[in-house]
C-alpha positions in Angstrom: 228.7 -37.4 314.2 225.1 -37.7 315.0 222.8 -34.6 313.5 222.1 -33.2 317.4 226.2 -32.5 317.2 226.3 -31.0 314.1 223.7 -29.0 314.8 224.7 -27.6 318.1 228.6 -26.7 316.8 227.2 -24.7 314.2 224.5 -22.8 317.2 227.9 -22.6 319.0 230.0 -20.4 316.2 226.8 -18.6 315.0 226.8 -15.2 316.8 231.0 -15.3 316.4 230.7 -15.7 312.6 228.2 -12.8 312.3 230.3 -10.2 314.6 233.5 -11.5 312.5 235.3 -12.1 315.7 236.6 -15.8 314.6 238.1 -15.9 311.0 236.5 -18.9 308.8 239.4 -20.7 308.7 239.4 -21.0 312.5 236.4 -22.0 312.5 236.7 -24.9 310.4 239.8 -25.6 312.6 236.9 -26.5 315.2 234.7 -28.6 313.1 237.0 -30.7 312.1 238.8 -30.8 315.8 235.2 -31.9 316.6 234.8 -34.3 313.9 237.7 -36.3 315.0 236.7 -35.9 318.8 233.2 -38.1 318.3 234.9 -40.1 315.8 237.3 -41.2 318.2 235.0 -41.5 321.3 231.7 -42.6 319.6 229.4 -40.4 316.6 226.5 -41.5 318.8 227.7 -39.8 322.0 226.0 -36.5 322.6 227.6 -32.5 323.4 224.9 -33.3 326.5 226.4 -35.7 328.5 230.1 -35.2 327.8 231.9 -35.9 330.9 235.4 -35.8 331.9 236.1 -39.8 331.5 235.3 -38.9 327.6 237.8 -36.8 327.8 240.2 -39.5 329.3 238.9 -42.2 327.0 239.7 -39.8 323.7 243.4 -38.9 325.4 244.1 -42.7 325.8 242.7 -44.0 322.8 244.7 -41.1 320.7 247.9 -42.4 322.1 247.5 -45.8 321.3 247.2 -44.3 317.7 251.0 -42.8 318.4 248.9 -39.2 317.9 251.4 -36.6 319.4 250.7 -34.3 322.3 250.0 -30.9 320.4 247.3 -32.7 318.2 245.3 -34.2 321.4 245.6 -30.9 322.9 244.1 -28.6 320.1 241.7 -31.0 320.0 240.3 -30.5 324.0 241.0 -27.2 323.4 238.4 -26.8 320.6 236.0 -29.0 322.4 236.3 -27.1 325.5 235.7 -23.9 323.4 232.5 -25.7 321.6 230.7 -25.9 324.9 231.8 -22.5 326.3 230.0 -21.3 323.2 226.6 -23.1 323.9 226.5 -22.6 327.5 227.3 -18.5 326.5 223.9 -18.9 324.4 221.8 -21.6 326.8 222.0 -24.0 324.1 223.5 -27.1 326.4 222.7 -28.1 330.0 226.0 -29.9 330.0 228.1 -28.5 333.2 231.0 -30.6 332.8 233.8 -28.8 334.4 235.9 -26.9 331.8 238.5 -26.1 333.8 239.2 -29.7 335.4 239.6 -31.5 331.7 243.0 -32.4 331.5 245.4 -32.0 328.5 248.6 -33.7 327.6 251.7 -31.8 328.7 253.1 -30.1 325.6 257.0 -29.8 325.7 257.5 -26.5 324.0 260.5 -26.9 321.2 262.9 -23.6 320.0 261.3 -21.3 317.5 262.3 -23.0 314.4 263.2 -19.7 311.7 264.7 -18.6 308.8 268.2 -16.7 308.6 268.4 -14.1 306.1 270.2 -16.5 303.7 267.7 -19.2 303.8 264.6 -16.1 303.3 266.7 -15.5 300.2 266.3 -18.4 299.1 263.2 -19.2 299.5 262.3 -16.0 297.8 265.0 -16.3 295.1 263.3 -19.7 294.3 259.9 -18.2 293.7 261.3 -15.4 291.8 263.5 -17.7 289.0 259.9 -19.1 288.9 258.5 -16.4 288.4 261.5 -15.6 285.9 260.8 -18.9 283.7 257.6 -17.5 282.5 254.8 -15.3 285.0 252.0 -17.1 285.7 249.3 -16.1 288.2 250.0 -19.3 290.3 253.7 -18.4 290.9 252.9 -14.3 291.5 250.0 -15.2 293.9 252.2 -17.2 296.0 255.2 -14.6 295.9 252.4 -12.7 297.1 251.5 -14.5 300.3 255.0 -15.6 301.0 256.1 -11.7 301.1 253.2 -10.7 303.3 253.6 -13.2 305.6 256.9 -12.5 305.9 256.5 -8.5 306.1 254.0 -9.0 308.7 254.4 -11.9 310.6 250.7 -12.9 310.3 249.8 -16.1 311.0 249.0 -18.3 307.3 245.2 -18.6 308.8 245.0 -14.8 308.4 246.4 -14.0 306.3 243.6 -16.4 303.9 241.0 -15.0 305.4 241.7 -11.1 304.1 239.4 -9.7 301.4 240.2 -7.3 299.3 238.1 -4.3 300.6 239.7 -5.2 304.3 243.5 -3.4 302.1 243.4 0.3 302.4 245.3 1.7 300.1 246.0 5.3 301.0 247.0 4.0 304.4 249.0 0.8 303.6 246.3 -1.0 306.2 244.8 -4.3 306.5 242.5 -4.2 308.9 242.2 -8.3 309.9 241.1 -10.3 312.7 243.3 -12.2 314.8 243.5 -15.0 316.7 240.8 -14.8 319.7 238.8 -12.5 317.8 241.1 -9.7 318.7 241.1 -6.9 315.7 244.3 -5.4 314.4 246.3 -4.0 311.6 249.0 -5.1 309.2 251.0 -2.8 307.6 252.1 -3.0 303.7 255.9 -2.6 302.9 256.5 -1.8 299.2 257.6 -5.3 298.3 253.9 -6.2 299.7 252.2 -3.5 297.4 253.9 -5.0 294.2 253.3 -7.6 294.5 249.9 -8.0 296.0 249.1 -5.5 293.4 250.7 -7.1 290.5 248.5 -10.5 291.8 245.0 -8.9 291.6 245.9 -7.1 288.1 245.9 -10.8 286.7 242.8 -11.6 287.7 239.9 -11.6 285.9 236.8 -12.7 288.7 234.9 -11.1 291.0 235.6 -12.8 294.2 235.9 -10.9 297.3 238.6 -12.9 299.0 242.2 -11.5 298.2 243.5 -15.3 298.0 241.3 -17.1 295.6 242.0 -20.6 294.4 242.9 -20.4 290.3 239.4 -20.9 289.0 238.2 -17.7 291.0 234.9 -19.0 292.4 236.6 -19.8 296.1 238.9 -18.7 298.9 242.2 -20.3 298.6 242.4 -22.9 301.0 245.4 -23.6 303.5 246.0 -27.1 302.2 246.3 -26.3 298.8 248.8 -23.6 299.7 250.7 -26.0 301.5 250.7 -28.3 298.3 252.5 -25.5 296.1 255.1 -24.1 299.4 256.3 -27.3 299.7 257.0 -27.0 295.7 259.1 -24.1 296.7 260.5 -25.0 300.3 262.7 -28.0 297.6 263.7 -25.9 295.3 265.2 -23.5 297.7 267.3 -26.0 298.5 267.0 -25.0 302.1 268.1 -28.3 304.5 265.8 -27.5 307.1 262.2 -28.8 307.8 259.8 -25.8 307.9 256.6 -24.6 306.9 254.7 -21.5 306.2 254.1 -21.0 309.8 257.9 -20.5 310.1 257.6 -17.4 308.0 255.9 -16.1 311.2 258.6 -16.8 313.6 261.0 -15.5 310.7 259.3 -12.1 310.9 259.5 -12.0 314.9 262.8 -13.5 315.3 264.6 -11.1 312.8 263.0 -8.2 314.1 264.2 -9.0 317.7 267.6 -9.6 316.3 267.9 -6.2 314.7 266.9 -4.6 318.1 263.6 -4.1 317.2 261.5 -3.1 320.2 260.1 -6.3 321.8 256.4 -4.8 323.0 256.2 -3.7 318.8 256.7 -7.1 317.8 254.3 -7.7 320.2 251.6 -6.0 318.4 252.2 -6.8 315.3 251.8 -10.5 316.3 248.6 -9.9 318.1 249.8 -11.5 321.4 247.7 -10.8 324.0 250.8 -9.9 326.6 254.2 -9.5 326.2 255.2 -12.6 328.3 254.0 -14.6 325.3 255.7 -13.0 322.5 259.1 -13.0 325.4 258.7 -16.9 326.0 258.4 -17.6 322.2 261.2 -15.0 320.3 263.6 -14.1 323.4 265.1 -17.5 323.5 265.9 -18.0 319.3 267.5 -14.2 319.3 269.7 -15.0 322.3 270.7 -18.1 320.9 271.5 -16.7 317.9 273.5 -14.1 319.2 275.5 -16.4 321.4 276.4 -18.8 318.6 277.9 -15.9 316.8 279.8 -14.7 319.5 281.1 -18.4 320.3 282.1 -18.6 316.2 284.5 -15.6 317.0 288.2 -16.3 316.3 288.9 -13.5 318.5 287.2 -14.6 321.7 289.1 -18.0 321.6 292.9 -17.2 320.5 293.6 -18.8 323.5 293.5 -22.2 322.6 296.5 -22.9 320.2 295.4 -23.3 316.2 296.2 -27.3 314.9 298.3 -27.7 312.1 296.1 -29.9 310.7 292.8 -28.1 311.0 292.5 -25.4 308.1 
Protein backbone atom coordinates (compact mmCIF):
# COMPACT_ATOMS: atom_id res chain seq x y z
CA UNK A 1 0.00 0.00 0.00
CA UNK A 2 1.52 3.18 -1.06
CA UNK A 3 2.45 5.66 2.10
CA UNK A 4 -0.62 8.34 0.99
CA UNK A 5 -2.91 5.13 2.11
CA UNK A 6 -1.44 4.35 5.06
CA UNK A 7 -1.35 7.50 6.08
CA UNK A 8 -4.88 8.60 5.52
CA UNK A 9 -6.47 5.15 7.30
CA UNK A 10 -4.66 5.95 10.27
CA UNK A 11 -6.17 10.12 9.88
CA UNK A 12 -9.40 8.16 9.41
CA UNK A 13 -9.43 6.07 13.02
CA UNK A 14 -7.68 8.89 14.79
CA UNK A 15 -10.39 10.85 16.61
CA UNK A 16 -12.36 7.17 17.18
CA UNK A 17 -9.23 5.77 18.88
CA UNK A 18 -8.97 8.86 21.26
CA UNK A 19 -12.87 8.96 22.30
CA UNK A 20 -12.49 5.01 22.73
CA UNK A 21 -15.60 4.52 20.61
CA UNK A 22 -13.89 1.64 18.32
CA UNK A 23 -11.99 -1.09 20.38
CA UNK A 24 -8.32 -1.80 19.02
CA UNK A 25 -8.97 -4.92 17.83
CA UNK A 26 -11.63 -3.50 15.46
CA UNK A 27 -9.56 -1.39 14.36
CA UNK A 28 -7.01 -3.55 13.20
CA UNK A 29 -9.97 -5.52 11.68
CA UNK A 30 -9.88 -2.41 9.25
CA UNK A 31 -6.26 -2.19 8.37
CA UNK A 32 -5.89 -5.32 7.53
CA UNK A 33 -9.54 -5.33 5.51
CA UNK A 34 -7.66 -2.39 3.79
CA UNK A 35 -4.44 -4.09 3.32
CA UNK A 36 -5.93 -6.79 1.30
CA UNK A 37 -8.33 -4.34 -0.60
CA UNK A 38 -5.14 -2.38 -2.42
CA UNK A 39 -3.41 -5.59 -2.48
CA UNK A 40 -5.92 -6.97 -4.56
CA UNK A 41 -6.82 -3.91 -6.79
CA UNK A 42 -3.33 -2.30 -7.07
CA UNK A 43 -0.86 -0.72 -3.80
CA UNK A 44 -0.43 2.17 -6.18
CA UNK A 45 -4.07 3.09 -6.42
CA UNK A 46 -5.05 6.03 -4.24
CA UNK A 47 -8.19 6.48 -1.23
CA UNK A 48 -8.61 9.61 -3.91
CA UNK A 49 -9.88 8.28 -6.79
CA UNK A 50 -11.57 5.12 -5.72
CA UNK A 51 -14.46 4.61 -7.82
CA UNK A 52 -17.13 2.07 -7.96
CA UNK A 53 -15.54 -0.08 -10.92
CA UNK A 54 -12.67 -0.70 -8.11
CA UNK A 55 -15.04 -1.92 -6.23
CA UNK A 56 -16.25 -4.34 -9.08
CA UNK A 57 -12.78 -5.17 -10.15
CA UNK A 58 -11.79 -6.24 -6.20
CA UNK A 59 -15.46 -8.36 -6.06
CA UNK A 60 -14.46 -10.15 -9.35
CA UNK A 61 -10.96 -10.70 -8.92
CA UNK A 62 -11.77 -12.11 -5.13
CA UNK A 63 -14.02 -14.74 -6.72
CA UNK A 64 -11.74 -15.95 -9.05
CA UNK A 65 -9.68 -16.63 -5.83
CA UNK A 66 -12.84 -18.90 -4.64
CA UNK A 67 -12.90 -16.07 -1.62
CA UNK A 68 -16.43 -16.60 -0.07
CA UNK A 69 -19.10 -13.94 0.08
CA UNK A 70 -18.84 -12.85 3.91
CA UNK A 71 -15.05 -12.19 3.41
CA UNK A 72 -15.57 -9.86 0.20
CA UNK A 73 -18.25 -8.23 2.09
CA UNK A 74 -16.45 -7.18 5.43
CA UNK A 75 -13.98 -6.17 3.29
CA UNK A 76 -16.37 -3.23 1.27
CA UNK A 77 -17.68 -2.81 4.44
CA UNK A 78 -14.42 -1.56 6.06
CA UNK A 79 -13.54 0.37 3.02
CA UNK A 80 -16.72 2.08 2.85
CA UNK A 81 -16.24 2.92 6.57
CA UNK A 82 -12.49 4.23 5.84
CA UNK A 83 -13.83 6.94 3.66
CA UNK A 84 -16.82 7.78 5.75
CA UNK A 85 -14.12 8.58 8.35
CA UNK A 86 -12.07 10.98 6.11
CA UNK A 87 -14.84 12.71 4.53
CA UNK A 88 -16.26 13.15 8.54
CA UNK A 89 -12.76 15.02 9.07
CA UNK A 90 -12.23 16.70 5.29
CA UNK A 91 -9.34 14.55 4.79
CA UNK A 92 -10.45 13.09 1.13
CA UNK A 93 -12.19 14.87 -1.81
CA UNK A 94 -13.27 11.39 -2.97
CA UNK A 95 -17.30 11.46 -3.44
CA UNK A 96 -17.73 8.10 -4.61
CA UNK A 97 -21.10 7.12 -3.81
CA UNK A 98 -21.16 4.96 -0.52
CA UNK A 99 -24.37 3.93 -0.77
CA UNK A 100 -24.38 2.62 -4.48
CA UNK A 101 -21.12 0.07 -3.92
CA UNK A 102 -22.43 -3.14 -4.22
CA UNK A 103 -21.71 -6.22 -1.95
CA UNK A 104 -22.10 -9.88 -2.59
CA UNK A 105 -25.37 -11.27 -1.25
CA UNK A 106 -24.61 -13.06 1.95
CA UNK A 107 -26.88 -16.24 2.57
CA UNK A 108 -27.39 -16.05 6.27
CA UNK A 109 -26.81 -19.78 7.81
CA UNK A 110 -28.66 -21.09 11.39
CA UNK A 111 -27.00 -19.91 14.56
CA UNK A 112 -24.48 -22.63 15.02
CA UNK A 113 -24.42 -23.21 19.28
CA UNK A 114 -23.70 -25.22 22.00
CA UNK A 115 -26.21 -27.57 24.01
CA UNK A 116 -25.64 -27.79 27.58
CA UNK A 117 -23.82 -31.12 27.07
CA UNK A 118 -21.35 -29.99 24.62
CA UNK A 119 -20.71 -26.47 27.08
CA UNK A 120 -19.82 -29.29 29.53
CA UNK A 121 -17.56 -30.43 27.74
CA UNK A 122 -15.84 -27.95 26.57
CA UNK A 123 -15.53 -26.72 30.03
CA UNK A 124 -14.86 -30.12 31.55
CA UNK A 125 -11.91 -30.39 29.06
CA UNK A 126 -10.31 -27.16 30.33
CA UNK A 127 -10.89 -28.02 33.81
CA UNK A 128 -9.09 -31.91 33.67
CA UNK A 129 -6.44 -29.37 32.27
CA UNK A 130 -6.43 -27.46 34.58
CA UNK A 131 -6.64 -30.64 36.95
CA UNK A 132 -3.20 -32.22 35.46
CA UNK A 133 -1.24 -29.46 36.92
CA UNK A 134 -2.47 -25.33 37.10
CA UNK A 135 -0.66 -23.37 34.91
CA UNK A 136 -1.47 -19.78 34.14
CA UNK A 137 -2.02 -20.64 30.33
CA UNK A 138 -4.89 -23.19 31.12
CA UNK A 139 -6.58 -20.74 34.04
CA UNK A 140 -6.36 -17.72 31.71
CA UNK A 141 -8.18 -19.42 29.12
CA UNK A 142 -10.87 -21.03 31.63
CA UNK A 143 -11.02 -17.44 32.22
CA UNK A 144 -12.09 -16.15 28.86
CA UNK A 145 -14.02 -19.17 27.86
CA UNK A 146 -16.36 -18.61 31.12
CA UNK A 147 -16.84 -14.86 30.44
CA UNK A 148 -17.63 -15.26 27.19
CA UNK A 149 -19.96 -17.62 27.89
CA UNK A 150 -21.57 -15.68 31.05
CA UNK A 151 -21.89 -12.81 28.88
CA UNK A 152 -22.25 -13.36 25.47
CA UNK A 153 -19.63 -10.77 24.49
CA UNK A 154 -18.21 -10.95 21.38
CA UNK A 155 -14.20 -12.67 21.55
CA UNK A 156 -13.15 -8.98 20.10
CA UNK A 157 -14.37 -7.47 23.43
CA UNK A 158 -13.86 -9.24 25.39
CA UNK A 159 -9.68 -8.76 24.49
CA UNK A 160 -9.89 -5.50 24.55
CA UNK A 161 -11.03 -5.15 28.51
CA UNK A 162 -8.44 -3.72 30.98
CA UNK A 163 -8.35 -4.37 34.27
CA UNK A 164 -9.43 -0.96 35.71
CA UNK A 165 -12.57 -1.22 33.09
CA UNK A 166 -13.84 -4.54 36.20
CA UNK A 167 -15.60 -3.00 39.09
CA UNK A 168 -15.55 -4.92 41.68
CA UNK A 169 -18.18 -3.86 44.19
CA UNK A 170 -20.58 -3.80 41.31
CA UNK A 171 -19.73 -6.95 39.30
CA UNK A 172 -19.35 -4.30 36.11
CA UNK A 173 -17.32 -4.23 33.11
CA UNK A 174 -17.87 -1.35 31.62
CA UNK A 175 -16.70 -2.17 27.63
CA UNK A 176 -17.22 -0.87 24.31
CA UNK A 177 -19.15 -2.57 21.86
CA UNK A 178 -19.51 -3.02 18.45
CA UNK A 179 -20.21 0.47 16.66
CA UNK A 180 -18.78 2.36 19.42
CA UNK A 181 -21.91 1.78 21.49
CA UNK A 182 -20.90 1.64 25.39
CA UNK A 183 -22.34 -0.97 27.73
CA UNK A 184 -21.95 -3.27 30.59
CA UNK A 185 -21.24 -6.86 31.35
CA UNK A 186 -22.14 -8.37 34.34
CA UNK A 187 -19.83 -10.98 36.42
CA UNK A 188 -21.48 -14.27 37.57
CA UNK A 189 -19.46 -16.01 40.45
CA UNK A 190 -17.91 -18.57 38.09
CA UNK A 191 -16.53 -15.29 36.27
CA UNK A 192 -15.05 -13.75 39.58
CA UNK A 193 -13.08 -17.04 40.33
CA UNK A 194 -11.79 -17.38 37.94
CA UNK A 195 -10.92 -14.03 36.39
CA UNK A 196 -9.69 -13.56 39.92
CA UNK A 197 -7.75 -16.59 40.30
CA UNK A 198 -6.01 -15.57 36.59
CA UNK A 199 -4.71 -12.13 37.64
CA UNK A 200 -3.43 -13.63 41.23
CA UNK A 201 -0.87 -15.54 38.92
CA UNK A 202 0.50 -12.82 37.40
CA UNK A 203 3.35 -11.14 38.18
CA UNK A 204 3.45 -7.78 35.37
CA UNK A 205 2.11 -4.67 35.25
CA UNK A 206 0.19 -4.69 32.12
CA UNK A 207 -2.98 -2.95 31.94
CA UNK A 208 -4.92 -5.22 29.62
CA UNK A 209 -6.82 -8.03 31.57
CA UNK A 210 -5.79 -10.69 28.72
CA UNK A 211 -2.10 -10.44 28.30
CA UNK A 212 -0.09 -12.84 26.19
CA UNK A 213 2.28 -15.14 28.71
CA UNK A 214 5.31 -12.89 28.73
CA UNK A 215 3.20 -9.90 30.13
CA UNK A 216 4.52 -7.14 27.91
CA UNK A 217 1.27 -7.34 25.40
CA UNK A 218 -2.47 -7.73 24.94
CA UNK A 219 -3.40 -11.22 24.12
CA UNK A 220 -4.12 -11.38 20.64
CA UNK A 221 -7.23 -13.10 18.94
CA UNK A 222 -5.08 -15.50 16.86
CA UNK A 223 -3.14 -16.84 19.45
CA UNK A 224 -6.36 -17.51 21.45
CA UNK A 225 -7.62 -19.27 18.69
CA UNK A 226 -4.31 -21.39 18.55
CA UNK A 227 -4.89 -22.71 22.19
CA UNK A 228 -9.28 -23.05 21.76
CA UNK A 229 -8.75 -25.17 19.09
CA UNK A 230 -6.43 -27.20 21.66
CA UNK A 231 -9.52 -27.52 23.68
CA UNK A 232 -12.42 -27.54 21.04
CA UNK A 233 -10.38 -31.62 20.34
CA UNK A 234 -10.19 -32.58 23.43
CA UNK A 235 -13.79 -31.96 24.24
CA UNK A 236 -14.44 -34.30 21.91
CA UNK A 237 -17.26 -32.29 20.70
CA UNK A 238 -18.19 -33.48 16.77
CA UNK A 239 -19.22 -30.18 15.73
CA UNK A 240 -17.24 -27.36 13.91
CA UNK A 241 -17.31 -24.22 16.13
CA UNK A 242 -15.33 -21.51 17.39
CA UNK A 243 -15.12 -19.01 20.10
CA UNK A 244 -17.62 -16.91 18.45
CA UNK A 245 -20.09 -19.75 19.03
CA UNK A 246 -19.77 -19.14 22.75
CA UNK A 247 -21.72 -16.00 21.86
CA UNK A 248 -24.60 -17.56 20.17
CA UNK A 249 -24.39 -20.24 23.07
CA UNK A 250 -25.04 -17.46 25.67
CA UNK A 251 -28.14 -15.96 23.51
CA UNK A 252 -29.52 -19.11 22.37
CA UNK A 253 -29.67 -20.80 25.93
CA UNK A 254 -31.00 -17.88 27.41
CA UNK A 255 -33.95 -17.62 24.86
CA UNK A 256 -34.51 -21.24 25.50
CA UNK A 257 -34.89 -20.90 29.19
CA UNK A 258 -37.57 -18.16 28.53
CA UNK A 259 -35.32 -15.59 29.12
CA UNK A 260 -36.76 -12.17 28.03
CA UNK A 261 -35.84 -11.57 24.40
CA UNK A 262 -35.31 -7.42 24.60
CA UNK A 263 -32.74 -8.56 27.82
CA UNK A 264 -30.70 -10.67 25.62
CA UNK A 265 -30.96 -7.90 23.49
CA UNK A 266 -28.86 -5.71 25.69
CA UNK A 267 -26.69 -7.81 26.80
CA UNK A 268 -25.55 -8.40 23.23
CA UNK A 269 -25.38 -4.81 22.36
CA UNK A 270 -27.76 -5.04 19.27
CA UNK A 271 -28.78 -2.06 18.22
CA UNK A 272 -32.75 -3.23 17.80
CA UNK A 273 -34.47 -6.01 18.69
CA UNK A 274 -35.22 -7.24 15.11
CA UNK A 275 -31.54 -8.17 14.99
CA UNK A 276 -31.07 -10.14 18.06
CA UNK A 277 -35.00 -11.79 16.77
CA UNK A 278 -33.56 -12.72 13.15
CA UNK A 279 -30.37 -14.18 14.69
CA UNK A 280 -31.64 -16.31 18.13
CA UNK A 281 -35.54 -16.78 17.40
CA UNK A 282 -35.00 -19.23 14.74
CA UNK A 283 -32.11 -21.80 16.74
CA UNK A 284 -34.66 -21.75 19.97
CA UNK A 285 -37.66 -22.65 17.91
CA UNK A 286 -35.88 -25.22 16.17
CA UNK A 287 -34.74 -26.59 19.17
CA UNK A 288 -37.87 -26.68 20.73
CA UNK A 289 -39.51 -28.36 17.79
CA UNK A 290 -37.01 -31.17 17.51
CA UNK A 291 -37.73 -32.08 21.04
CA UNK A 292 -41.25 -32.13 20.72
CA UNK A 293 -40.93 -34.20 17.31
CA UNK A 294 -38.44 -36.82 19.49
CA UNK A 295 -41.55 -37.37 21.86
CA UNK A 296 -42.77 -41.02 21.93
CA UNK A 297 -45.94 -39.66 23.18
CA UNK A 298 -46.91 -37.37 20.27
CA UNK A 299 -46.36 -40.23 17.74
CA UNK A 300 -47.97 -43.56 19.33
CA UNK A 301 -49.88 -43.57 16.40
CA UNK A 302 -47.66 -45.07 14.16
CA UNK A 303 -47.26 -48.80 15.17
CA UNK A 304 -43.57 -49.66 17.00
CA UNK A 305 -41.38 -52.35 14.53
CA UNK A 306 -40.34 -55.41 15.93
CA UNK A 307 -37.14 -54.97 14.70
CA UNK A 308 -36.35 -51.37 15.74
CA UNK A 309 -35.23 -51.33 19.52
Amino acid sequence: MNPNNKRLIEEAFRKVRLSGKLADSSIIKYRDSANKFFAVIGNDISIDILTARHFENFILKMKDNNASNSRIANVISALKRIIHELRSNNLTKNHIDLESIIKPKIIKKSVNYLTEEEVKKLVGAIENDIENGIEIRKVRMMSLVTLLLQTGARIGEALSINKDDIDWNSNEVAIIGKGGKPRDLFLRKESRYWIKKYLSMRNDDNRALFVALSGKSRWQQTDVGRSFRRYRYQSGIKQKFTLHTLRHTCATQLLLKSFPINAIQEILGHSDLETTTKYYLGAAKKDRLKKLVLKDEYFDFIPKSKIVN
